[in-house]
C-alpha positions in Angstrom: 134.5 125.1 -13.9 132.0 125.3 -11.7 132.4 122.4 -8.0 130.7 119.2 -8.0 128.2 118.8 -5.2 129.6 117.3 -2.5 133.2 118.3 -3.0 134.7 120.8 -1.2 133.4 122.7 1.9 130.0 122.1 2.3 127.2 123.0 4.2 126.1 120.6 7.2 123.1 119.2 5.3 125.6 117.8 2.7 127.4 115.9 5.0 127.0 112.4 4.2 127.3 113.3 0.6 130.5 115.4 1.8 131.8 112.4 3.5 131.0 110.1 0.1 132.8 112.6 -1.9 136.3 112.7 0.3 136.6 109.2 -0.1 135.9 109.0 -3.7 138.6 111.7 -4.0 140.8 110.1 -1.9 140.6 107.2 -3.4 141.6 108.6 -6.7 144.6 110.4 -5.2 145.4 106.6 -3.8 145.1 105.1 -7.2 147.6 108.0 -8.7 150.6 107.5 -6.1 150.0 103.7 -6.4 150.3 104.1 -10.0 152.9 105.7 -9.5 154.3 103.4 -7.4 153.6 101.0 -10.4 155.8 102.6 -12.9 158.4 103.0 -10.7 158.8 99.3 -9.9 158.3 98.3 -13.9 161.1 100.8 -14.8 163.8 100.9 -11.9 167.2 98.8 -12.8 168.3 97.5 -9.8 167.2 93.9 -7.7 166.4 96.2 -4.3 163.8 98.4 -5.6 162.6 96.2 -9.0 162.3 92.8 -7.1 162.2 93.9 -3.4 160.2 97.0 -4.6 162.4 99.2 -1.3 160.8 102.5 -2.5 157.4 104.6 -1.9 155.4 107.1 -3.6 153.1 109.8 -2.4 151.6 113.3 -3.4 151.8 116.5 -1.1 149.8 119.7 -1.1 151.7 122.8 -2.2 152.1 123.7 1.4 153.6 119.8 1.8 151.1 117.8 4.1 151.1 114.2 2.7 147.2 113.8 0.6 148.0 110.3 -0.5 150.4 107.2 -0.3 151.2 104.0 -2.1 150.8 100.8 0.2 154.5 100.6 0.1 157.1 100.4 2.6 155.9 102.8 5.7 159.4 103.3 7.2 160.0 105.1 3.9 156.4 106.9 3.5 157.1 108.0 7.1 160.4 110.1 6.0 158.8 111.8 2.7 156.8 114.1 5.0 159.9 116.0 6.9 162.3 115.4 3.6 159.0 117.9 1.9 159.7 120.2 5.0 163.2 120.3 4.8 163.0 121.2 1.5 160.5 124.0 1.7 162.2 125.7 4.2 165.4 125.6 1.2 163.1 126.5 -1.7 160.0 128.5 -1.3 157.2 127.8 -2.7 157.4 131.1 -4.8 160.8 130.5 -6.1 160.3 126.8 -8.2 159.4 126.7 -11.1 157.1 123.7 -13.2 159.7 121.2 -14.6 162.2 121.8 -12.1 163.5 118.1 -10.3 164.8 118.0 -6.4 166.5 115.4 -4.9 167.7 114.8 -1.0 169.1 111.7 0.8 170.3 113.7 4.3 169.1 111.7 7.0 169.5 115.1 9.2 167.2 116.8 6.7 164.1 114.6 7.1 165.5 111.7 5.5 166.0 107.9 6.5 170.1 106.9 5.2 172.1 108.1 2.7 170.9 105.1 -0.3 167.3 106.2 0.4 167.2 109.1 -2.1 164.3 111.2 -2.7 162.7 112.8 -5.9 160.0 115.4 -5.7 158.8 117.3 -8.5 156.6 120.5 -8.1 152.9 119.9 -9.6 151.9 123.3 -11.9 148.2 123.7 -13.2 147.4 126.8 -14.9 150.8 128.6 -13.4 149.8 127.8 -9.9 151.8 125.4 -7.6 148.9 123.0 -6.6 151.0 119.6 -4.7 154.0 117.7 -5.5 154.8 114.3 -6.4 157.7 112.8 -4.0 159.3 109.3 -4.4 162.1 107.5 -2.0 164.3 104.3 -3.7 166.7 102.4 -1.9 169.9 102.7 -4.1 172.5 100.1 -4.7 175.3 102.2 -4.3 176.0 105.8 -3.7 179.9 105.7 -2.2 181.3 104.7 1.5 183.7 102.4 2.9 182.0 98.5 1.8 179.7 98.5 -1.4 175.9 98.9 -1.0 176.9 101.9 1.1 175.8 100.2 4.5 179.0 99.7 6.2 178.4 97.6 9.3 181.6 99.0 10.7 181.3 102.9 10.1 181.3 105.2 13.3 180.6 108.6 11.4 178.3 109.4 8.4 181.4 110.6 6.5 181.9 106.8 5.9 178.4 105.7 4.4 178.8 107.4 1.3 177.4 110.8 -0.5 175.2 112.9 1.6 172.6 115.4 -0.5 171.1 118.2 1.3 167.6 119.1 -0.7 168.8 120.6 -3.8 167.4 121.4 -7.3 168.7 118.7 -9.3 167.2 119.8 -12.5 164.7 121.3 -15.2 162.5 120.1 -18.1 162.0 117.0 -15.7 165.7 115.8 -16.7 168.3 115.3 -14.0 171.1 118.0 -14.8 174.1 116.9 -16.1 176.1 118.1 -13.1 174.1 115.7 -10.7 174.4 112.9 -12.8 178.4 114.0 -13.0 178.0 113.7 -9.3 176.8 110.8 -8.9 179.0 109.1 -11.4 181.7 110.2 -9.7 180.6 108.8 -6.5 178.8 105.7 -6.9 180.6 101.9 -7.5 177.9 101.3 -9.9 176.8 104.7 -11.4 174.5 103.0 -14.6 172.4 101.2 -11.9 172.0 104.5 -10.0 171.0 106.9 -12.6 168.9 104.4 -14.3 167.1 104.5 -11.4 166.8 108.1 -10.5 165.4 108.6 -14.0 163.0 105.6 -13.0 161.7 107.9 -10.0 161.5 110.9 -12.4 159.6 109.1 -15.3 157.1 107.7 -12.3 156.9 111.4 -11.2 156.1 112.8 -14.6 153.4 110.2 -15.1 151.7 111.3 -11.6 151.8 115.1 -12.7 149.5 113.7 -15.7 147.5 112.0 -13.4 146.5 114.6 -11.5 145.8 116.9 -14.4 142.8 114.5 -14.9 141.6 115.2 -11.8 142.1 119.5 -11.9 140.1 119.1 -15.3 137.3 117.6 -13.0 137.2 120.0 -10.0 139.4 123.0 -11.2 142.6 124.2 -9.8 140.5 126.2 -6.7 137.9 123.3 -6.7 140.7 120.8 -6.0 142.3 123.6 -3.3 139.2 123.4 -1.9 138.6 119.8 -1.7 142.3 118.7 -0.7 142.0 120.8 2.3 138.5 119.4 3.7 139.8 115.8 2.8 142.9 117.0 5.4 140.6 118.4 7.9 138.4 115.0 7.4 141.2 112.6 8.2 141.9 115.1 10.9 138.3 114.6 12.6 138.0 111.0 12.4 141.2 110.3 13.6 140.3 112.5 16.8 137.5 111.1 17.1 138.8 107.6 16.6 141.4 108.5 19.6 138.7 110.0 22.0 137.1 106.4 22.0 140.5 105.2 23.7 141.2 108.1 25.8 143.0 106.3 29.0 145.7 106.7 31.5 149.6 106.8 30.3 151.0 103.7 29.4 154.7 102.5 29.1 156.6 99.6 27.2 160.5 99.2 27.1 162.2 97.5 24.1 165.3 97.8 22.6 168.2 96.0 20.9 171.4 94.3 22.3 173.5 94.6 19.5 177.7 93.4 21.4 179.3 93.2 24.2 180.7 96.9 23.4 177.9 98.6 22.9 175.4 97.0 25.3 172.1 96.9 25.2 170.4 100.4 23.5 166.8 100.6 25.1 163.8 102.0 23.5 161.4 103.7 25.8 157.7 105.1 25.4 155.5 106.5 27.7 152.1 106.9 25.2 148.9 108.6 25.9 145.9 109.2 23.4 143.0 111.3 23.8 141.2 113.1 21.3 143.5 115.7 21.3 146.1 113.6 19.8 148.1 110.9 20.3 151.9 112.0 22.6 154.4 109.6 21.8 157.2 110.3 24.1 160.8 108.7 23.8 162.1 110.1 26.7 164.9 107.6 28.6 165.9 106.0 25.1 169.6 105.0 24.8 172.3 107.5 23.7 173.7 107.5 20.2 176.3 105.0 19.6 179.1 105.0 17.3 177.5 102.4 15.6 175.6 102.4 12.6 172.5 101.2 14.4 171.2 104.8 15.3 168.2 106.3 13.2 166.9 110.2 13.1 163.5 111.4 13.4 162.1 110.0 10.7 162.0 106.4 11.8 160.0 107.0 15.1 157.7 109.2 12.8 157.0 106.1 10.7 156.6 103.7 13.8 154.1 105.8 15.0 152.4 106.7 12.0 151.8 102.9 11.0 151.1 102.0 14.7 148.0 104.7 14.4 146.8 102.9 11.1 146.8 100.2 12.9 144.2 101.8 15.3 142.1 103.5 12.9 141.2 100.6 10.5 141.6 100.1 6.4 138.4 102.3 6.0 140.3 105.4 7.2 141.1 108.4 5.2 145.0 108.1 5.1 146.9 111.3 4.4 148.2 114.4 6.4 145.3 114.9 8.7 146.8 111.5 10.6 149.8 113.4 11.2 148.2 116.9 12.4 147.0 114.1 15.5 150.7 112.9 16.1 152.9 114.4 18.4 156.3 113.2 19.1 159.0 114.1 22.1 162.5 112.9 20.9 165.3 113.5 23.0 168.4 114.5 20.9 171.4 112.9 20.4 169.6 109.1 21.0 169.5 106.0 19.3 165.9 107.6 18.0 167.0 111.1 17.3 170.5 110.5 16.4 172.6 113.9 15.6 175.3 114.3 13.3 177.6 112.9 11.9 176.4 109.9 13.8 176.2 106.8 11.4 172.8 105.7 10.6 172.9 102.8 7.5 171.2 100.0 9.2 168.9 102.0 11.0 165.9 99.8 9.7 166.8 97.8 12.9 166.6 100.8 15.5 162.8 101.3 13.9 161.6 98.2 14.0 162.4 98.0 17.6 160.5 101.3 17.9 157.8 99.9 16.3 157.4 96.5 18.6 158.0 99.3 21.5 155.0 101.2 20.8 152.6 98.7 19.7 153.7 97.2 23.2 152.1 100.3 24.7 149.2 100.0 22.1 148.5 96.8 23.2 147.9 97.8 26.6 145.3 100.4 25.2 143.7 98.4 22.5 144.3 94.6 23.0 141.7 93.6 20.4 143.7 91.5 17.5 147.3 92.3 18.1 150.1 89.8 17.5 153.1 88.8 19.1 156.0 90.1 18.4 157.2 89.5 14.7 161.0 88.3 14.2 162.5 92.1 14.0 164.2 93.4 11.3 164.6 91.4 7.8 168.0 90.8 6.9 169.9 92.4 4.4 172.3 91.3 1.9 174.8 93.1 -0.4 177.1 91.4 -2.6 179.9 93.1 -4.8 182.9 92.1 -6.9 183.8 92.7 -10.9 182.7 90.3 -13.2 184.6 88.1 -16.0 183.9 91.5 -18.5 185.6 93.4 -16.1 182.5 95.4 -14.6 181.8 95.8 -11.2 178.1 93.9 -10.2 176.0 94.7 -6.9 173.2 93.9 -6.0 170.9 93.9 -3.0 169.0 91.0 -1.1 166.4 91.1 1.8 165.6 88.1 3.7 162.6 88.2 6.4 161.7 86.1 9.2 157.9 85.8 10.0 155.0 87.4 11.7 153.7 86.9 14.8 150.9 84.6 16.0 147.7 86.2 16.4 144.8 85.7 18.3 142.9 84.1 15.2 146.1 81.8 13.9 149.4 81.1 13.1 152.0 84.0 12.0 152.9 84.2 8.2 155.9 82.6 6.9 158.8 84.7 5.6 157.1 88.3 5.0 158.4 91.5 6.1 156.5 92.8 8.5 154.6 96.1 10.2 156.9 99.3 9.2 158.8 97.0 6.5 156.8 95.3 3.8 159.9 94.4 1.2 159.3 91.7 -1.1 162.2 89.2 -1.5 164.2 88.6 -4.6 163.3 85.4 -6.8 166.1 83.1 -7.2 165.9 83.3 -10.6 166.7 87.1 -10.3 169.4 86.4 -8.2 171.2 83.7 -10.2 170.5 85.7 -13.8 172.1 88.9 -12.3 175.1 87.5 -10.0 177.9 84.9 -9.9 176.0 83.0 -7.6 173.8 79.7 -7.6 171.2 79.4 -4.3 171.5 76.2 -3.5 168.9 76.1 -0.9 166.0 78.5 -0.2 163.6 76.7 2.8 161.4 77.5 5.7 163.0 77.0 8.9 160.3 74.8 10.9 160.1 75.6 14.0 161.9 78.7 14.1 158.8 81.0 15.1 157.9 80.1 18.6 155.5 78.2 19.6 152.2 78.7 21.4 148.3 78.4 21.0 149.2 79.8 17.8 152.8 80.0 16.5 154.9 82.5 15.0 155.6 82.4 11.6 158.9 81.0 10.5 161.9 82.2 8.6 164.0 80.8 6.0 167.4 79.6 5.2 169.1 80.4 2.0 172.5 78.8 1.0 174.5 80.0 -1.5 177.1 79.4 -3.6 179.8 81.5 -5.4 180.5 80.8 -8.6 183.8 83.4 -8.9 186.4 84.5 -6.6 186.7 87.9 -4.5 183.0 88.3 -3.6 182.5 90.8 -1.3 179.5 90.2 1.3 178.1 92.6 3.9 175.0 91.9 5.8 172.9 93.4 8.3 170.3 92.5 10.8 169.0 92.3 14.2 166.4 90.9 16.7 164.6 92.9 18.9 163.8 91.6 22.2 160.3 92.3 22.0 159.4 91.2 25.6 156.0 93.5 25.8 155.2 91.8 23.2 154.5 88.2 23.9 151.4 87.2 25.4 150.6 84.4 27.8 151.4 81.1 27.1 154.1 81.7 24.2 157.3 79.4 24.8 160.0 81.9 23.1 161.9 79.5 21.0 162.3 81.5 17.9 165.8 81.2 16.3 168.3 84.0 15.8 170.1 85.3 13.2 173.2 82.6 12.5 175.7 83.2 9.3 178.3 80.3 8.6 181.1 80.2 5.8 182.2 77.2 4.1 184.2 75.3 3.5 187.8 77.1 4.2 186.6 79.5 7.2 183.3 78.7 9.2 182.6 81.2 11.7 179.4 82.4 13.5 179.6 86.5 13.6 178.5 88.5 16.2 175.5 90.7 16.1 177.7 94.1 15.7 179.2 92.0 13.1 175.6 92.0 11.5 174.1 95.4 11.8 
């Protein structure tokens, strides 16, 4: 089939109509990983990912630079790109085959913690392997030492449940037998967990017909064509974008101060863009603790990959040509770049003081409409126990504090902010699926900070169990976020405070929480 103008490489004199055609193209590659995104939240089993929709979807380029993204949850969008390198460098291009299912959860692989599995399928047209389509779901449970598989206690990975180096999982798009025997095996709730790996399969499959739509408009070398000037595209305006800020080296220090034991973990950037790119370097940042609170590469690759949205607007081409401009120095063996078999399960926390750490340093570059800091990480949930028929029930709840104030008003009001983006769980959800009633779910007024304009507030939620032997483990931090405030804020934003009632009440302490 012979190209459409405009799409592909074109001369100069076709530029604006070059220009009109990437977008439109992108756009469509948009619309397929959020439809994707779509199916996967309609069909997945569990609270987490149908309620609090924790997962992602994207599509890849047979060489595996990201070409398009859901607006999901970019701390998980930011891991998809190095779990599609790890896995190339296991299976060459030239040895899959169409049909053929992969899976990966290793957070020393590319990925984020050991729940957060991956599916990618390999994209065929007319024999030729032209992309892939890659999702990430939060699971409820895949093993460890406390249900939910995010042991606030664990001091090894060993502990946080069943690690997956990239492996083919299957054929025929179907999950092999042996995986789901596997998982079964190792998993407190192993109907939950392959219902939803097939969800992420089914989600996959529907992409792959997607995208044959759009090979029957350009052609398999027309859309090889295209794919790679809408990468060098996103690659030019973001340069370009960055040579309008080119500055001096700036710095911001942030962290986390999680006991008395561990100490404060610091967080430190030195950041400098130019149109050459934009050097992120972490060098400084705390050493790994033997706490779960450490995160691998992938979380400072999603800080700084949202943080460069942030700069280049909701008009801007978002795939792999972002990336191509973002250039990372990580020392090893840190609370950013942890090594193993350090633990990683609440690493959510580590990133989003990563996050407020660079968008310090961005601030200081680009002042224009940035907020004060937002209340950290959301906090997150997981209760277990066996039911009155004798089956085990877990499920997963995130709570989230509120935004910061801006420049033009108040913060929002319990929403999960920057590299998070959760949605919480309806009450109704919650009571239907778990031996608990919520007797309380309110805004904290006042809770925010105050100032010209205030931060947003969090909630409270009280709840009350309706059977015996409940098993709860939460997580959750604050980040200082001291770059972060403006003049004139009054920092009276509340922390994190659990009580139990009415036998035992106790307040825990933030290693209690992580």
């Amino acid at each position: 089939m012979a190209r459409r103008p405009g799409i592909g490489r074109v001369s100069a004199g076709e530029e604006g109509l070059m220009s009109t055609a990437n977008r439109i193209l992108q756009l469509r590659l948009d619309g397929l990983a959020e439809t994707m995104q779509r199916m996967l939240l309609d069909t997945a089993v569990s609270p987490v990912a149908r309620e609090a929709a924790d997962c992602a979807s994207a599509l890849f380029t047979a060489s595996g630079e990201l070409l398009a993204m859901s607006d999901a949850i970019p701390l998980l969008l930011g891991a998809l790109p190095g779990q599609m390198t790890a896995l190339l460098a296991c299976y060459p291009p030239d040895t899959m085959r169409e049909g053929e299912v992969y899976i990966a959860n290793d957070p020393f692989s590319g990925g984020t913690h050991l729940p957060d599995i991956a599916v990618i399928l390999p994209v065929f047209a007319k024999g030729q392997l032209i992309g892939f389509t890659a999702s990430l779901l939060h699971h409820q449970d895949i093993g460890g030492m406390r249900p939910g598989s995010v042991p606030p206690d664990a001091t090894e990975i060993f502990q946080e449940g069943l690690r997956l180096p990239p492996m083919r999982a299957g054929t025929d798009h179907v999950l092999s037998q042996e995986v789901r025997d596997l998982v079964t095996a190792n998993s407190r709730v192993p109907g939950v967990v392959l219902a939803d790996l097939d969800a992420q399969v089914a989600a996959a499959r529907s992409a792959v017909q997607g995208w044959m739509r759009i090979i029957d408009d350009l052609g398999v070398g027309g859309f090889v064509e295209a794919t790679a000037e809408l990468l060098d595209a996103a690659e030019v305006e973001t340069r370009a974008a960055f040579g309008a800020l080119s500055g001096d080296e700036v710095r911001a220090v942030d962290g986390l101060d999680p006991d008395a034991t561990l100490g404060r973990l610091d967080v430190c950037v030195a950041l400098m863009i130019s149109a050459d790119g934009m050097v992120v370097d972490f060098t400084g940042s705390s050493a790994q603790v033997d706490a779960p609170i450490n995160c691998v590469a992938s979380g400072p690759l999603s800080a700084v990959f949202y943080a460069a949205i942030t700069l280049l607007g909701p008009t801007a081409l978002r795939n792999g040509g972002i990336l191509r401009c973002l250039h990372l120095v990580l020392p090893e063996a840190s609370v950013v770049n942890a090594a193993t078999p350090a633990p990683v399960n609440a690493r959510t926390n580590m990133v989003r003081a990563i996050t407020s750490t660079v968008l310090a340093a961005l601030a200081q570059i680009d002042p224009a409409g940035r907020p004060a800091a937002n209340c950290g990480m959301a906090y997150v949930i997981a209760f277990s126990g066996m039911g009155a028929d004798g089956q085990r029930f877990l499920a997963t709840e995130i709570i989230a504090g509120g935004a910061g104030g801006g420049p033009d008003g108040a913060g929002a009001h319990a929403v999960s902010t920057d590299v998070g983006n959760a949605r919480n769980t309806p009450v109704e959800i919650i009571e239907a699926d778990l031996p608990l009633r919520v007797l309380s779910s309110e805004r904290r007024r006042g809770s925010g900070g105050e100032g010209l304009h205030n931060g947003g507030d969090g909630v409270r939620r009280t709840y009350l169990a309706l059977a015996d032997g409940i098993s709860v483990s939460i997580r959750g931090s604050g980040s200082s976020a001291s770059q972060m405030d403006p003049a004139g804020v009054v920092r009276r934003n509340l922390p994190l405070r659990v009580s139990c009632a009415p036998t035992a009440r106790r307040n825990h302490s933030a290693r209690d929480l992580l």
